[in-house]
C-alpha positions as CSV (number, residue, x, y, z in Angstrom):
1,X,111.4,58.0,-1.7
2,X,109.2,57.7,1.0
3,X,106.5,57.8,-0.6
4,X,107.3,54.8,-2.4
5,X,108.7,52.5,0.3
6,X,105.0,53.1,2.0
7,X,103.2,52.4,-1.2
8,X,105.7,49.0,-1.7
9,X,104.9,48.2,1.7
10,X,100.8,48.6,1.4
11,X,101.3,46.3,-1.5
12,X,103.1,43.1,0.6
13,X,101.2,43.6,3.4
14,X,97.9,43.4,0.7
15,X,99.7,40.3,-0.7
16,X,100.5,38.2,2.7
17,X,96.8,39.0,3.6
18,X,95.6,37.6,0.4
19,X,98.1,34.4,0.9
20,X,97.1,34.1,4.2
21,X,93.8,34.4,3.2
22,X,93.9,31.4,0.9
23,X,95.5,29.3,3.4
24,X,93.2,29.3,5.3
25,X,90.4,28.7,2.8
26,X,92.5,25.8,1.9
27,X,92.8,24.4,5.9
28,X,88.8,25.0,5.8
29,X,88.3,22.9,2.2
30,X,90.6,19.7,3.8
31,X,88.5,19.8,6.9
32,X,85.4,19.8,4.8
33,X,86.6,16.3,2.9
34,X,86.4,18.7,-0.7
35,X,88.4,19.2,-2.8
36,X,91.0,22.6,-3.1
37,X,91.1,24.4,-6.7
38,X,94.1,23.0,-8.1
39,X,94.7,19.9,-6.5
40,X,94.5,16.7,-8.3
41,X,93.7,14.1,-5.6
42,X,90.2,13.0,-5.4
43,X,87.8,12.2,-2.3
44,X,85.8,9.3,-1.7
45,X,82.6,9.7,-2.0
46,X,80.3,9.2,1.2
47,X,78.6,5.4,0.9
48,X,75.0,6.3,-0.2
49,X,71.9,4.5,1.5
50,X,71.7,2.3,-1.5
51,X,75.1,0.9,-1.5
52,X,74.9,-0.1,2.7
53,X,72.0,-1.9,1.6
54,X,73.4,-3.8,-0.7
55,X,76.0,-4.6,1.6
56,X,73.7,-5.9,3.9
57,X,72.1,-7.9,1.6
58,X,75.4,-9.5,0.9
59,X,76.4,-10.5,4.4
60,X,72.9,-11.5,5.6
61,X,72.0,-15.5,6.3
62,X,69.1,-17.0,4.2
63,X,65.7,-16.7,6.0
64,X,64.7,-19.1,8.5
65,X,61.1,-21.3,7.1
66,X,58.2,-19.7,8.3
67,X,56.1,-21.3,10.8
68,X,54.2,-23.8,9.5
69,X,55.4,-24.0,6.0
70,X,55.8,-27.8,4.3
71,X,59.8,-29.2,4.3
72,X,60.4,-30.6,1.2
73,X,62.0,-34.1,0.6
74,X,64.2,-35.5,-2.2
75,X,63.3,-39.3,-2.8
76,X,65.9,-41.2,-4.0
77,X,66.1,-43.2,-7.0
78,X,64.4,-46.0,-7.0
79,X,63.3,-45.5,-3.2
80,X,60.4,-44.2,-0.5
81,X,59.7,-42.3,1.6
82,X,59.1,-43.6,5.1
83,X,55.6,-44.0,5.5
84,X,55.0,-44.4,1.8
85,X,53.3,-47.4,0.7
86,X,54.1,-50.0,2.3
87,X,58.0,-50.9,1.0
88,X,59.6,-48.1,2.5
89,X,62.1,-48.6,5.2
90,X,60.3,-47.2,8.1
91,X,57.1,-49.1,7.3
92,X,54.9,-51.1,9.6
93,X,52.4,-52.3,6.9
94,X,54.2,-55.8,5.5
95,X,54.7,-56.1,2.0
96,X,51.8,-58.5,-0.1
97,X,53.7,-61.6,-1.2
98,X,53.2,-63.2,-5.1
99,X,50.5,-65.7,-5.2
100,X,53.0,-68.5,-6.7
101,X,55.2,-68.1,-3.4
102,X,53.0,-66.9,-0.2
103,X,53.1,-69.1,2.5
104,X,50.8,-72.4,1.6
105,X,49.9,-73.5,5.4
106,X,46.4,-73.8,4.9
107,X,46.5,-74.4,1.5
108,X,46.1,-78.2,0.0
109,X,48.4,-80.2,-1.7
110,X,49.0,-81.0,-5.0
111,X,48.2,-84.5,-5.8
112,X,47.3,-87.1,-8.7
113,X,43.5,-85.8,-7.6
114,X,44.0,-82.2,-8.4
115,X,47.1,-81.9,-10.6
116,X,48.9,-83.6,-14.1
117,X,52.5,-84.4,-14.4
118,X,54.7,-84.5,-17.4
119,X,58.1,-85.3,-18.1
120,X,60.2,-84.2,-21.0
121,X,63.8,-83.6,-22.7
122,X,65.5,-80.3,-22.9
123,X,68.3,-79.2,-25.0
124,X,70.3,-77.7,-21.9
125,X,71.8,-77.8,-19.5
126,X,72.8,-81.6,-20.8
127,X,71.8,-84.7,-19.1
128,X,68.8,-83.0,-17.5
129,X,64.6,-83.9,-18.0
130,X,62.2,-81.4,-17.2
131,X,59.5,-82.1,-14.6
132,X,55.6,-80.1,-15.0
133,X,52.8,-80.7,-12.5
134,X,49.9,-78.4,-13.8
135,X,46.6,-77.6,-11.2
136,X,43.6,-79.1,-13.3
137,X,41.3,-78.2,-10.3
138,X,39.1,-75.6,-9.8
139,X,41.1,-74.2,-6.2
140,X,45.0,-72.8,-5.5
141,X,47.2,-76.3,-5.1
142,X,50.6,-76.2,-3.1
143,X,53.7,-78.1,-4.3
144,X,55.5,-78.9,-1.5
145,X,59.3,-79.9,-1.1
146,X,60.4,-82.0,-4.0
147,X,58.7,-85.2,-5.6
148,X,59.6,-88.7,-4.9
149,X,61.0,-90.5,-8.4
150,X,61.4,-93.9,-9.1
151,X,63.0,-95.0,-12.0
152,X,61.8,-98.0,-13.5
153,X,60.0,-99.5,-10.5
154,X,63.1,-99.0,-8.1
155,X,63.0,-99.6,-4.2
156,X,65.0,-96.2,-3.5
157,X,63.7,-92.8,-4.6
158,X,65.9,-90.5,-6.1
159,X,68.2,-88.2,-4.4
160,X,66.7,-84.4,-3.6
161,X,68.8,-81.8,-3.8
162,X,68.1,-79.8,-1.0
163,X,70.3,-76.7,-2.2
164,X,67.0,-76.0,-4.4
165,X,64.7,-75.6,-1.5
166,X,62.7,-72.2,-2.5
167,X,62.5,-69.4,-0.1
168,X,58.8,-70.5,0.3
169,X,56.5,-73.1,-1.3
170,X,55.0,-72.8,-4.5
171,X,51.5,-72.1,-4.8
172,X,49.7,-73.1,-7.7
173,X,46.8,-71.1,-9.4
174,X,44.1,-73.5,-11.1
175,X,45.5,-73.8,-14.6
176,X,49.2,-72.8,-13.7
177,X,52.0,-74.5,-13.3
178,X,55.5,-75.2,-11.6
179,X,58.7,-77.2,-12.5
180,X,61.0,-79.1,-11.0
181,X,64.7,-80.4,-13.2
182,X,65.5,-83.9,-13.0
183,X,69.7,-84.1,-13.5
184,X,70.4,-87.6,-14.9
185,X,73.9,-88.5,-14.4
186,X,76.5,-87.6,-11.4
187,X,80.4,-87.6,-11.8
188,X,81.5,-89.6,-14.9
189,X,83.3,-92.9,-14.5
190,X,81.4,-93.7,-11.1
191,X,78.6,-95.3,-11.9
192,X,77.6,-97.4,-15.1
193,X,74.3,-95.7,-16.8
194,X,71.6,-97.6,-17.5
195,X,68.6,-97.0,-19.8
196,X,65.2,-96.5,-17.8
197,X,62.2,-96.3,-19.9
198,X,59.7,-95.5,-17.0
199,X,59.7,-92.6,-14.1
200,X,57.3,-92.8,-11.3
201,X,56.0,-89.7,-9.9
202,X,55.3,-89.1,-6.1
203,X,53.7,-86.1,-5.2
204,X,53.8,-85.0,-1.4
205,X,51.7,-83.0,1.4
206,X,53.3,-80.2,3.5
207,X,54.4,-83.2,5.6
208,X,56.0,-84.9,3.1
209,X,54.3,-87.9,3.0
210,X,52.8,-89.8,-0.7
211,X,50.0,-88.2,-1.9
212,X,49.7,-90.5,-5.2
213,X,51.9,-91.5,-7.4
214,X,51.6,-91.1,-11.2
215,X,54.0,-93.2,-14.0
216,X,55.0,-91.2,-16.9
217,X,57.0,-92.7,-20.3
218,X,60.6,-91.5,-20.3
219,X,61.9,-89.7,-23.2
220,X,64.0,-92.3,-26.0
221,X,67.5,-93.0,-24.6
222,X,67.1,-92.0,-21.1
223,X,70.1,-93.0,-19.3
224,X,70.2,-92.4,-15.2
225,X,73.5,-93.7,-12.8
226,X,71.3,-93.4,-9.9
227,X,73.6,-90.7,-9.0
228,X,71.8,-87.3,-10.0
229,X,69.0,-85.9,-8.5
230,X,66.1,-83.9,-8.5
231,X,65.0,-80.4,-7.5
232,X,62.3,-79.0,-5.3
233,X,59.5,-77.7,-7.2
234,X,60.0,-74.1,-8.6
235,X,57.6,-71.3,-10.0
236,X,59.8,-71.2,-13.1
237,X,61.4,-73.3,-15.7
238,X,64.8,-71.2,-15.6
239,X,65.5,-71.6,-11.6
240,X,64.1,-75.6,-12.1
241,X,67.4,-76.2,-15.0
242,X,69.7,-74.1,-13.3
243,X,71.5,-76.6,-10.7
């Protein structure tokens, strides 16, 4: 009987040192971040030198220019740069101006020695003639401020409508033209028209004073009220009709 309690008793005491044994293998495997045989968590994995990179590509600010490198510009539509060539805000160089409407200061005027004038009808606006003087000489011609008309011989020249004045006077190239628009009749019911069968022409210097006058045949059933008027001289035929 003896016999066997020691053997039973080898055999626990063999059994807690095995237990204890893997207890403490178990202890040694948490402290190590593994995992024990038998479990059935799992451990995160230690970030490898790839993945911080990564990271710290993802978190980094874009790279400053380098020294010395060109900026680039957007131009907007239909715009320039500042400093570009010579219409860009920012600009001292002054754009050129159009031949037909430069400034005419030096520039002789337009008159029965240099230039033609025509009259004729027009279709529309109504009521309306169209004046043309035409440069037959060989040098620019300036058409300044509006002509002087007489209808029929009269004392009084017509009425100018100053609302017409152009930005600056028209220049005339030798074999060009410009236009002024004659408008026949004011309000209805003020004034009873008469038929004119003659127009006299006055062209003028940049002072406005006569430089020749020219008498042209009216168009058939010309009818004025001595109540329209006439506009200054235009580079176009479409700005001359318009008022």
């Amino acid at each position: 009987m003896r016999t066997n309690r020691i053997r039973t008793t080898a055999l626990a005491t063999t059994a807690l040192v095995a237990a204890l044994s893997l207890t403490a293998c178990g202890g040694e495997d948490k402290a190590m971040g593994t995992k024990a045989a038998g479990s059935t968590g799992t451990a995160a994995p230690a970030a490898t030198s790839t993945e911080a990179t990564d990271t710290a590509d993802a978190t980094a600010q874009p790279d400053a220019p380098k020294a010395g490198a060109p900026d680039t510009q957007t131009v907007p539509a239909g715009g320039k740069h500042a400093g570009g060539n010579g219409n860009g805000a920012g600009n001292s160089k002054k754009p050129e101006i159009a031949p037909n409407v430069k400034a005419a200061a030096s520039i002789p005027a337009c008159t029965t020695a240099n230039s033609t004038v025509k009259v004729s009808s027009v279709s529309r606006p109504i009521n309306h003639l169209l004046l043309t003087v035409t440069n037959t000489g060989s040098t620019d011609c300036a058409a300044y401020h509006a002509p002087f008309l007489r209808f029929d011989g009269a004392q009084a020249v017509y009425p100018t409508y100053d609302g017409s004045k152009p930005q600056s006077v028209v220049v005339i190239s030798p074999g060009k033209k410009a236009y002024a628009g004659i408008a026949l009749l004011g309000e209805p019911g003020q004034n009873e028209p008469v038929k004119s069968a003659n127009l006299g022409v006055i062209m003028v210097d940049k002072n406005n004073q006569s430089k020749g006058e020219s008498t042209l045949k009216l168009p058939a059933e010309t009818y004025t009220d001595g109540l329209g008027f006439v506009t200054y001289w235009q580079s176009d035929i479409e700005t001359a009709l318009m008022y």
